[in-house]
C-alpha positions in Angstrom: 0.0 0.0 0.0 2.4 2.6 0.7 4.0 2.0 -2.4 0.7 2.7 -4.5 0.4 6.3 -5.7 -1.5 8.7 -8.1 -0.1 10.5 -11.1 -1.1 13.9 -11.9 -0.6 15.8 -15.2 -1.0 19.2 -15.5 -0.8 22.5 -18.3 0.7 24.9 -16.2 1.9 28.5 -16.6 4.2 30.6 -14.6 7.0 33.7 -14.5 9.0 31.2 -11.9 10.9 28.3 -13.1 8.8 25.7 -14.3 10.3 23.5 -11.7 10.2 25.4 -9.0 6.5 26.0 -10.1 6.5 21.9 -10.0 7.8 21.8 -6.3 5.5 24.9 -5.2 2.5 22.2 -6.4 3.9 19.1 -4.8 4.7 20.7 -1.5 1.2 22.6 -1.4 -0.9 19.7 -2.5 1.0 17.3 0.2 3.4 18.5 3.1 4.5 21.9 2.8 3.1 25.2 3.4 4.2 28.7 2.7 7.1 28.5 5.1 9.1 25.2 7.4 6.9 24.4 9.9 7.4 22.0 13.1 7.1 18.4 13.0 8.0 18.8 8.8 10.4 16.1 9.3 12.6 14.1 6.6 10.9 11.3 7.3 7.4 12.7 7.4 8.2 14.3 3.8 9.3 11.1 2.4 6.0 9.2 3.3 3.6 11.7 2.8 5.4 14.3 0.1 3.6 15.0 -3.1 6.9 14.2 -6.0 7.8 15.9 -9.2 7.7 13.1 -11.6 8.6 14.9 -15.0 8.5 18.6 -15.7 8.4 18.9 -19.7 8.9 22.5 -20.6 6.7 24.0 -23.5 6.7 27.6 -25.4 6.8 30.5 -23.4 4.5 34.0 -23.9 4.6 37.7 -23.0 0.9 38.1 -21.6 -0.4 35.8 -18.4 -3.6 33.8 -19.3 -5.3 34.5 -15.8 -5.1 38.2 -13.6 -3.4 37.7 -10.2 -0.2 35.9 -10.0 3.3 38.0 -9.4 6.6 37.8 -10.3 9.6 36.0 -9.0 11.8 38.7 -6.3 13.5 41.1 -8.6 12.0 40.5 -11.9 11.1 43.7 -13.4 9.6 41.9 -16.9 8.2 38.7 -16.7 8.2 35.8 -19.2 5.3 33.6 -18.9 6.6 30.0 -19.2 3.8 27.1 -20.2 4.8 23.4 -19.3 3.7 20.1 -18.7 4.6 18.8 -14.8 3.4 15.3 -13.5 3.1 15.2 -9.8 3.4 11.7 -7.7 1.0 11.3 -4.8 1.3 8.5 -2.2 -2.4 6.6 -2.0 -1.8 6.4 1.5 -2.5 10.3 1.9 -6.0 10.4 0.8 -7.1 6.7 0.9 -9.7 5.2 -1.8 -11.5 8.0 -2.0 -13.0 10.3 -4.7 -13.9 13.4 -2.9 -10.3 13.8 -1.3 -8.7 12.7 -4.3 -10.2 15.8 -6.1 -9.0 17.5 -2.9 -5.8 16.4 -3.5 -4.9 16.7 -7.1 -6.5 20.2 -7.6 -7.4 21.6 -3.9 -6.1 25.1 -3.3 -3.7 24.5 -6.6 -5.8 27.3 -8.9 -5.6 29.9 -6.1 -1.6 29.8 -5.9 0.2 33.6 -6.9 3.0 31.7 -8.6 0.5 30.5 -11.4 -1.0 32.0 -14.2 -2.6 29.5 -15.6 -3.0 25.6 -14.3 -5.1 22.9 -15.9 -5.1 19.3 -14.8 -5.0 17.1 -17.7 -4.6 13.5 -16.7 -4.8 11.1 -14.1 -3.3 7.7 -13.8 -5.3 5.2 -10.9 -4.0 2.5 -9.0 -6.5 -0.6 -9.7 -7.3 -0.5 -6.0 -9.6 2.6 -6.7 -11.9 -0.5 -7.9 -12.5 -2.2 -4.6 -14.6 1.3 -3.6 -15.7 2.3 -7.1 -17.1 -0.5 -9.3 -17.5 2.2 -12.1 -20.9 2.0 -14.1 -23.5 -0.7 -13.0 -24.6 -1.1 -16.5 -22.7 0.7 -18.7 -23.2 0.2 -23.2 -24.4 -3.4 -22.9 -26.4 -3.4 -20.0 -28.3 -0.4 -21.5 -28.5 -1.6 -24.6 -30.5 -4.6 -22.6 -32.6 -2.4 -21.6 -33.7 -0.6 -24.5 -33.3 -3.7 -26.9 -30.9 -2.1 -29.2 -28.3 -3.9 -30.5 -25.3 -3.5 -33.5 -26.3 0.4 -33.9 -26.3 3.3 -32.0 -29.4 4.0 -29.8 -31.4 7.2 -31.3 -32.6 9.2 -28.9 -34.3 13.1 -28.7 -34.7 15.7 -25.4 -37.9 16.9 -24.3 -38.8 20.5 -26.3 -39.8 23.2 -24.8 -37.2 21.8 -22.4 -39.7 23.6 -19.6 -43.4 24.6 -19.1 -45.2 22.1 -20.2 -47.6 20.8 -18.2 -48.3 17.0 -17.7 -51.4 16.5 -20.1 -49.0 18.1 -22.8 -46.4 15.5 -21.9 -48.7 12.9 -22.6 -49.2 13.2 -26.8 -45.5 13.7 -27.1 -44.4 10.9 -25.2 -47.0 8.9 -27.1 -46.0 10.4 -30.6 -42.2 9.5 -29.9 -42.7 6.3 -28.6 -44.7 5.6 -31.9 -41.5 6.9 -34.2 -39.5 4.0 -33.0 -37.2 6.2 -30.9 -34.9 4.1 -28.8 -34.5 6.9 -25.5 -36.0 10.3 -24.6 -34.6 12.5 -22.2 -35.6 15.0 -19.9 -34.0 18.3 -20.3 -31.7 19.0 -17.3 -34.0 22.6 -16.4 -36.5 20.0 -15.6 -36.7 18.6 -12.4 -39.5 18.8 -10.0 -41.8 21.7 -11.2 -44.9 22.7 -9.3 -46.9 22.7 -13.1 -45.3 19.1 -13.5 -44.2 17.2 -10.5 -42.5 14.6 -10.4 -44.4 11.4 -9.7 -47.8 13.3 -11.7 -45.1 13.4 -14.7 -43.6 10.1 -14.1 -46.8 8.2 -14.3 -48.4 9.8 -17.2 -44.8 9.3 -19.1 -44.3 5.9 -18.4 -48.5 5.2 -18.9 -47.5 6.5 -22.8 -44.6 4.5 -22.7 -46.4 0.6 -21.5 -49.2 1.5 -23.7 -47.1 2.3 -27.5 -44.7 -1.0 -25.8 -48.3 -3.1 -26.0 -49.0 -2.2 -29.0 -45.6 -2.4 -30.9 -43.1 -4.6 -29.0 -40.6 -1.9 -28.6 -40.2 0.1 -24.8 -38.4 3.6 -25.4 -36.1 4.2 -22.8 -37.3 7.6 -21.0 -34.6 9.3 -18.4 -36.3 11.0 -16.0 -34.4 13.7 -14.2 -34.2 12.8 -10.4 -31.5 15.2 -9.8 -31.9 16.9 -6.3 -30.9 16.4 -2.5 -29.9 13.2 -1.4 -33.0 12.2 -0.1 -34.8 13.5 -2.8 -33.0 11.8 -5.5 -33.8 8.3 -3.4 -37.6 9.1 -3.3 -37.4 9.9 -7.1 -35.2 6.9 -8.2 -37.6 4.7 -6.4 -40.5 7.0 -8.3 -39.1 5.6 -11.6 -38.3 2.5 -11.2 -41.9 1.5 -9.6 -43.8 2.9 -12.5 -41.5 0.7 -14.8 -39.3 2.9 -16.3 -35.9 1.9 -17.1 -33.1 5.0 -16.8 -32.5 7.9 -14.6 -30.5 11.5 -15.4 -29.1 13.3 -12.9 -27.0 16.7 -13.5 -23.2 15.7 -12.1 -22.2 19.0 -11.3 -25.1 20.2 -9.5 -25.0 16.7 -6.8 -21.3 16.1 -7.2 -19.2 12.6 -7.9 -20.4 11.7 -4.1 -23.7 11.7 -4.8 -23.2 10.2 -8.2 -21.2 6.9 -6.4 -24.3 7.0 -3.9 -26.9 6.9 -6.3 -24.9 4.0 -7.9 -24.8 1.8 -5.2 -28.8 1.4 -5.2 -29.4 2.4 -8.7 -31.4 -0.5 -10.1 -31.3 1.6 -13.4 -28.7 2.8 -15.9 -27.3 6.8 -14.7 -27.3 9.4 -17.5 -25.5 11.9 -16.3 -25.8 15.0 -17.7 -22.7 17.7 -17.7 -23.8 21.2 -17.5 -22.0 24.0 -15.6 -19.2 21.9 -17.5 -18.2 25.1 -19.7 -17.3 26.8 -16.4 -14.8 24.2 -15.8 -13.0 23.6 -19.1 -13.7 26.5 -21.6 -10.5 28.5 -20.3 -7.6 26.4 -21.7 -5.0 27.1 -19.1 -8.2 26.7 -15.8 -9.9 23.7 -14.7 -9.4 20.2 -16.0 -9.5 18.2 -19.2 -12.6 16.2 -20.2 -10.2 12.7 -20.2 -10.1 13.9 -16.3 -13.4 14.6 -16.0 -15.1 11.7 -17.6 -12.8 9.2 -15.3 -13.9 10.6 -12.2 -17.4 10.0 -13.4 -16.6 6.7 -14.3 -15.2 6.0 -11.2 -18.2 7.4 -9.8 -20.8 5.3 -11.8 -22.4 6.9 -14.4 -23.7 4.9 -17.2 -24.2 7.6 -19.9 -22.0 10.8 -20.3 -22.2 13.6 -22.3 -19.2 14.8 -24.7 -21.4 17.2 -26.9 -21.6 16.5 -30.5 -19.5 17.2 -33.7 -20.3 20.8 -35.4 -22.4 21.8 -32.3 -24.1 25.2 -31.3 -21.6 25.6 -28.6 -17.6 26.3 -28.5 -16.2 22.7 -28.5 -14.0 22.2 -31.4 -15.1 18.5 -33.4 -11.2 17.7 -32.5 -12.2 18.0 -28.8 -15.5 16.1 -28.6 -13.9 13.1 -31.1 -11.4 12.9 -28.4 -13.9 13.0 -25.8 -15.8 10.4 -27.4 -13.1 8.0 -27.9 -11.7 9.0 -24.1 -15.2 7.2 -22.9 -14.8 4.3 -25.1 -11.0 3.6 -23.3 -11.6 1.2 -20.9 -10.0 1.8 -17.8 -9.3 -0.3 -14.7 -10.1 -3.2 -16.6 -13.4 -1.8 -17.6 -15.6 0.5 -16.5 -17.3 1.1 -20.2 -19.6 4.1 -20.3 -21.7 5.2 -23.3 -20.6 8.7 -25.1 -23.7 10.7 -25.5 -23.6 13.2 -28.6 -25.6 16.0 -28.4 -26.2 19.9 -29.4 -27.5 20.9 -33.0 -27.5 17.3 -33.9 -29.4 15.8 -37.1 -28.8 13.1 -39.6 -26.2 14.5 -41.5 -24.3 14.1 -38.0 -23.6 10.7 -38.5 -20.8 10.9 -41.3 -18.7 13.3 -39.5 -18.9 11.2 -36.2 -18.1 7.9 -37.1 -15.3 8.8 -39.6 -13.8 10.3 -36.5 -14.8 7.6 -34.3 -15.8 4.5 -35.9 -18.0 2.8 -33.4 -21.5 2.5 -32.9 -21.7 2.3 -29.1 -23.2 5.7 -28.7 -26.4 7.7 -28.0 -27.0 10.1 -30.7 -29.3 12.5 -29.6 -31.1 15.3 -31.5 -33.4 17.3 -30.6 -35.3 20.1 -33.8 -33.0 17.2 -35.8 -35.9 15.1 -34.8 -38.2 17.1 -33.9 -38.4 19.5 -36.7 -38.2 17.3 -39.2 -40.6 18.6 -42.5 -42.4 15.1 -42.2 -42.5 14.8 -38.8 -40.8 13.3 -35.7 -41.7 9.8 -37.3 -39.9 10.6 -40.1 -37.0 12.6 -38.2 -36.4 9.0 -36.6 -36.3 7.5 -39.6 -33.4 10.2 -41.0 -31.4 9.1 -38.1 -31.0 5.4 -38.0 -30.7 6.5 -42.3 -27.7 8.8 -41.6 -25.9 6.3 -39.4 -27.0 3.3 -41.7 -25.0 5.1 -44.9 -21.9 5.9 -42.2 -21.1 3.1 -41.6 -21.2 1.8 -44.7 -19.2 4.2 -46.4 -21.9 5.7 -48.8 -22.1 9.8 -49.6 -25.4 10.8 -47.6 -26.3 12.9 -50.9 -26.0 9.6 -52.4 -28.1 7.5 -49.6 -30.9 9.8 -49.9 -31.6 9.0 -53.4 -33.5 6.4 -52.2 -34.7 7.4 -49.3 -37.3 10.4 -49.0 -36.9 11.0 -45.5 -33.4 11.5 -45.1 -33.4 13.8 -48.6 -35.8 16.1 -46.8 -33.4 16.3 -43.9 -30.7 17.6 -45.9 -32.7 20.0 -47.4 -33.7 20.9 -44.4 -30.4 21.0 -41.9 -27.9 20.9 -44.3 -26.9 23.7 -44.9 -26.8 24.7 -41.2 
């Protein structure tokens, strides 16, 4: 055990020496404080002592990325240096667990003067971290045995308007999307527990729209229902779900926290979507925050089943490079599983599938699109339909101009969302 440590990779950027920079991290992070203190022995600094693993020095620049750090004693100009340090922390400090993990591999690390920018941007495990954290309970298969899907990606669409609606306006919608074939709707996150729609009233009529389109046509859309809220709360709504029959539940990650998330997971008797928003606010700065390959391990670790990496040629800032690497980040297993599903989402439509699976060939996602579907010019039974086309001529290879000369449906798409 006291052998066992955690890597940490970080962007950083600083006017000091990039390894004195690394040492300021190590010693904060583990030991050391601003100045020697007593008891800071040799010994005690060899067991417990953060380590500077590699310090790989990168281009420097003129301006700092972030307001508030200062310059070394003496400097009267300041170069801003950029590298990449990796920082060795002994398991034995923090234990096998995921909130003082975080604690320890970012903790007061963004607030330190020496820094004008720091970004953590990987994290290496010891397989022990799987004796406390199974990872997902379900993960791609066992939500694909749950919806029924197999050999494709699941199609899926969000709940528009995403709030106000009250629950007998839930009820032809449901119905009307069950009907198209889809293979999962979504709640959007803004909707939780609303005193127009409340949460058991809305469960109920949802899952009664559900049962009855599943008599009728064999096929039971997955629906997740958002449960997100205190931790009490989310019990009484998980349970909410699961006796009315429904078979997935979101929760927004941020909001709750991975705690909550490796809670929920232990009595979870359904696949967790979890849902990243607020996540702009922790990656859109490149030289703040953490890296999505971070991000998406800690809720893996956690136990989320599904896991949003936004899609390619979104409405937001994400550049397609980013989210393919997201995408295939989530399809790395790690500590010897722990498979989650990428969810693609954000200005999605048919046309989406070419430019996703040439950059990741797989079909173990959930594509979701919302006016893609929803707007369609034929209707949502037909915005289904474009869909399961688009991803049907990706994967075989085939132009989608050239699919859709036999297929209606997936022509009107084009002319509809193409050129957008």
């Amino acid at each position: 055990m006291w052998e066992e440590r955690v890597l940490a990779t970080y962007l950083i950027e600083t006017p000091f020496d990039p390894n004195q920079a690394a040492e300021i991290m190590a010693g904060e992070q583990s030991t050391g404080t601003f100045t020697a203190v007593p008891g800071e022995t040799a010994e005690l600094k060899e067991n417990h002592g953060a380590r500077v693993v590699n310090v790989e020095r990168l281009e420097s620049v003129a301006k700092p990325s972030l307001p508030g750090s200062i310059l070394p004693k003496a400097a009267e100009t300041a170069v801003y240096h950029r590298a990449k340090v990796t920082l060795s922390f002994p398991l034995h400090n923090f234990g096998l667990s995921l909130p003082n993990l975080m604690t320890a591999l970012a903790g007061n690390l963004y607030e330190l003067r020496e820094f004008s920018g720091l970004r953590l941007v990987d994290i290496e495990l010891p397989d022990r971290f799987a004796e406390k954290y199974p990872g997902p309970k379900f993960g791609i298969q066992g939500t694909r045995d749950f919806a029924g899907v197999y050999d494709r990606p699941m199609i899926g669409t969000i709940i528009k308007p995403s709030i106000g609606l009250k629950i007998d306006e839930y009820r032809p919608m449901v119905r009307e999307l069950a009907e198209a074939g889809l293979d999962f709707i979504k709640d959007d996150e803004l909707c939780a527990n609303p005193p127009f729609a409340p949460f058991e009233q809305r469960v109920k009529a949802i899952m009664e729209e559900i049962e009855r389109v599943a008599d009728r046509t064999g096929k039971k859309t997955m629906y997740a229902f958002n449960i997100t809220g205190d931790i009490e709360e989310m019990k009484r709504n998980h349970d909410t779900v699961v006796e009315a029959g429904g078979t997935c539940v979101m929760v927004s990650i941020n909001s709750i926290g991975m705690p909550s998330i490796a809670h929920l997971r232990n009595y979870t008797e359904l696949p967790i979507h979890g849902h990243r928003n607020q996540w702009g606010a922790m990656t859109r700065s490149p030289l703040l925050g953490m890296s999505f390959s971070v991000y998406q391990k800690l809720c893996r670790l956690a136990g989320v089943d599904h896991l949003h990496t936004n899609g390619l040629n979104s409405k937001f800032t994400e550049s397609n490079e980013s989210v393919a690497r997201s995408i295939r980040d989530c399809l790395t297993p790690m500590l010897g599983g722990y498979e989650v599903m990428p969810v693609l989402s954000s200005a999605q439509w048919a046309g989406s599938a070419i430019p996703s699976y040439a950059a990741v060939p797989s079909v173990d996602v959930l594509h979701l699109a919302g006016g893609g579907i929803l707007a369609h010019p034929a209707g949502i039974s037909a915005g289904v339909k474009s869909m399961q086309l688009g991803w049907e001529a990706a994967v075989q290879g085939i132009p989608l101009e050239k699919y859709a000369e036999e297929h209606t449906v997936l022509k009107q798409a084009i002319e509809k969302f193409g050129g957008k």
